[in-house]
N, C-alpha and C positions, 0 to 999 in steps of 0.2 A: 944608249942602246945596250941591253945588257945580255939577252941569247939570240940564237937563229934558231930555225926551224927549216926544216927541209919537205916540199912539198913532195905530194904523189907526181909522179909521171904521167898524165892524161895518153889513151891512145894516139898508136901515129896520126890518124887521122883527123887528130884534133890540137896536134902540135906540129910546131916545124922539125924536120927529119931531124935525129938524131938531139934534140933539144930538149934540155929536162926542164922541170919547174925550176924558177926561180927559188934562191933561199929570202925567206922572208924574217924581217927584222923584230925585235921586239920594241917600243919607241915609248917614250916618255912624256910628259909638259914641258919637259927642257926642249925637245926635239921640236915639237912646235913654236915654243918660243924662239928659238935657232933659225929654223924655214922661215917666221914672219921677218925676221930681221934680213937676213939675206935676200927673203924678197923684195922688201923695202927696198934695202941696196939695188936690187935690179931696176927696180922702177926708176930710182934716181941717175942711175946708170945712163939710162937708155928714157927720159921722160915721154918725150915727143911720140917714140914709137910705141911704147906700152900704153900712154891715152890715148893712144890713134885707135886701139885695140877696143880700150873702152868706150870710145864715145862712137866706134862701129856699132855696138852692143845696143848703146843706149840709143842713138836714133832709129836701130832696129826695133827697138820695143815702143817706141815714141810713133812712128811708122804702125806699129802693131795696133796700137790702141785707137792712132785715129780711124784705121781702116774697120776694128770693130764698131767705132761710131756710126759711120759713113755704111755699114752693111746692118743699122739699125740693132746692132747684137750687145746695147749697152748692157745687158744683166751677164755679160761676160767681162767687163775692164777689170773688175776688181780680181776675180776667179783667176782670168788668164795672166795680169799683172804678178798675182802671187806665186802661179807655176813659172812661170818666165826663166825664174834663174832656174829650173832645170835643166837648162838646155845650154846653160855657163861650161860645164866643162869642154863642149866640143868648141866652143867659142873661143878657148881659150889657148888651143895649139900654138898659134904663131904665138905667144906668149910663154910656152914650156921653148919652143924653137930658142927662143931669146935667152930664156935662163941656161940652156946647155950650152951654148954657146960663149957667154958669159964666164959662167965655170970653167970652160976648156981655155980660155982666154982667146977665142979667134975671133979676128974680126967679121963685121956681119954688117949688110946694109939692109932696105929694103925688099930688093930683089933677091936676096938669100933665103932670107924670110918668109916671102910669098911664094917663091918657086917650092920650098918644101911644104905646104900649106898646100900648095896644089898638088904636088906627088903622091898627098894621102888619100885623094880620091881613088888612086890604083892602088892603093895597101887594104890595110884592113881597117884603119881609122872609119872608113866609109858605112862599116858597118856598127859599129859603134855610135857613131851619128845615127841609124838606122835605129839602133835599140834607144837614143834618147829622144828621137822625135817619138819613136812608139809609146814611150809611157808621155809623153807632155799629151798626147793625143788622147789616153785614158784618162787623163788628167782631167782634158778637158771635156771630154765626153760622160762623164760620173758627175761632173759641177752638172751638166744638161740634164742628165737625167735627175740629177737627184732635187733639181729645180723645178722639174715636169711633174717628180709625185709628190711632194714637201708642198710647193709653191704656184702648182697649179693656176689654183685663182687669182693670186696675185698681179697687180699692173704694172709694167714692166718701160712703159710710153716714156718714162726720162730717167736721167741718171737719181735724182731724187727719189721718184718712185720704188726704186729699185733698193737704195740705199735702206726705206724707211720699211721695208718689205721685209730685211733680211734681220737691221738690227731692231729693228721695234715692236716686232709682232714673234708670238710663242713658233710657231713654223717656221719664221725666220731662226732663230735659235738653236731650234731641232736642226735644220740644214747648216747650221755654222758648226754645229757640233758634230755631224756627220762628215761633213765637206772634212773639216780638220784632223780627223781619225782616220780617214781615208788619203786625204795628201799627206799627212804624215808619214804613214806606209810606203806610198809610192816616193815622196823623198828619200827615204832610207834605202830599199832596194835600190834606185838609180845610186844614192851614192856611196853605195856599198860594190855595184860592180862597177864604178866610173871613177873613183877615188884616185888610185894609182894607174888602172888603165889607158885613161888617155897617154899619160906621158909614157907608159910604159911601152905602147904600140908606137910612139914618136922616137925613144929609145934604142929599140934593139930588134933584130926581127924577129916576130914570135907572132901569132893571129889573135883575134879579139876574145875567143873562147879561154884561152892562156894568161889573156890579159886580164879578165873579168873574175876568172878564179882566183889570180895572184890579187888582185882587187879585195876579193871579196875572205881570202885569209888574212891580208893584213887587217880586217875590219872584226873580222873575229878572234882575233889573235889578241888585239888592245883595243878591247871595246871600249873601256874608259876613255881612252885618249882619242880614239878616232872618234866618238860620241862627243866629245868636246870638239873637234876639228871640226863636224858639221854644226853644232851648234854656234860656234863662230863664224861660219860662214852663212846658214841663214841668216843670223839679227842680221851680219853685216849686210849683207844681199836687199834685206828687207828693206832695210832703213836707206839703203842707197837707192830705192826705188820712187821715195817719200819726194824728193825737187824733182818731178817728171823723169824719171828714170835718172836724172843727172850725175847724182855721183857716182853712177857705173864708171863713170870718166876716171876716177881713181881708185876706187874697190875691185872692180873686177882686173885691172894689170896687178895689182899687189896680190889678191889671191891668186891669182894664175900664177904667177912666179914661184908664192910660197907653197904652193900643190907641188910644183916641181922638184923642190930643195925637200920636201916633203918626203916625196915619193924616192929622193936618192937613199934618205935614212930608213927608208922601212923598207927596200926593196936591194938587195946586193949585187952590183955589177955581174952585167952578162961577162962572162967568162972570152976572154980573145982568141 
């Protein structure tokens, strides 16, 4: 990390009394390289409870997909599978809970864990949640639409169908190219104001508007770097999706963790 940066002061009413911006860091490939390892170490730290984390995740999406079976919505598995990890960062709290706790060196069981996971429902986390279910909803409402003028004609009766719709035919292609210029966008904004936010609303007290700004200058501060930190996390994401969501079981507690170790170097302790 080589300077800081001192952000604006946002009105009171969009900050906690007397509470300035965070100083925001300047961070490197070293810094990520650093967060991946110490997240590592978290995970091995604590296995059991960081895959618990994961393989929450993963039966949640497992869950997700046969329910779109079962509501006959198969031209959505593949669509909805590939937004899915935007809605990783909120998933991932009791996970940052683990790495700070770790770092402080205090001990922590389950019930530590979950009871602060449930406190955030009365913080500002909740809204946060709130702004990532909103774009996974755009997400998946623009795949709908853009399947109703693209794809209209199309037969949709089995997952086959659907498959042979999308990559084999000139309008499937049009929609693959559209779909992906389109989630690409909405991946970037989500994790452009969710980056550092989540942990940082788990942190310190400050509100989610505070959080999402400090979020969103670390991202324009080291575009390079935090443009690598998402594109590490998509492939991984991706590719963890490929054994039935399975390797969530170990991708998502190691990114969670290294978000956290992450978000200490690019963001400067709240002041005591």
């Amino acid at each position: 990390m080589t300077s800081k940066t001192e952000g604006p002061t946002p009105p009171d009413d969009l900050t906690t009394p007397q509470q300035a911006m965070p100083t925001v860091n300047k961070v490197t490939a070293e810094d990520i390289t650093a967060s991946l390892r110490a997240g590592f170490a978290d995970f091995l730290a604590r296995p059991v409870m960081s895959g618990f984390f994961g393989l929450f995740y993963a039966v949640f999406g497992i869950l997700f997909v046969w329910s779109l079976v079962w509501l006959g919505m198969i031209w959505m598995i593949i669509p909805a599978s590939v937004g899915f990890p935007l809605v990783a960062p909120f998933a991932a709290a009791g996970l940052y809970e683990m790495s700070r706790r770790l770092q402080k060196k205090e001990s922590f069981g389950w019930s530590e864990i979950l009871t602060v996971m449930a406190d955030q429902r009365k913080r500002e986390m909740g809204w946060m949640a709130f702004v990532t279910l909103f774009i996974f909803w755009v997400w998946s409402y623009q795949v709908r639409l853009w399947l109703a003028i693209i794809l209209k004609d199309a037969s949709f009766s089995d997952f086959g169908g659907f498959l042979n719709a999308v990559f084999f035919t000139p309008e499937g292609w049009t929609f693959l190219a559209i779909g992906t210029v389109v989630g690409a966008c909405l991946s970037a904004v989500l994790f452009a104001v969710t980056v550092v936010a989540m942990p940082m609303l788990l942190d310190r007290e400050t509100n989610f508007v505070s959080a999402m700004l400090t979020s969103i200058r670390v991202v324009t501060e080291n575009p390079v770097v935090m443009l690598t930190w998402a594109a590490i996390i998509s492939v991984t994401m991706l590719l963890s999706l490929v054994p039935a969501f399975l390797g969530l079981i170990f991708t998502l507690p190691i990114l969670g963790h290294t978000t956290w170790h992450l978000y200490q170097r690019a963001v400067e302790p709240a002041e005591e």
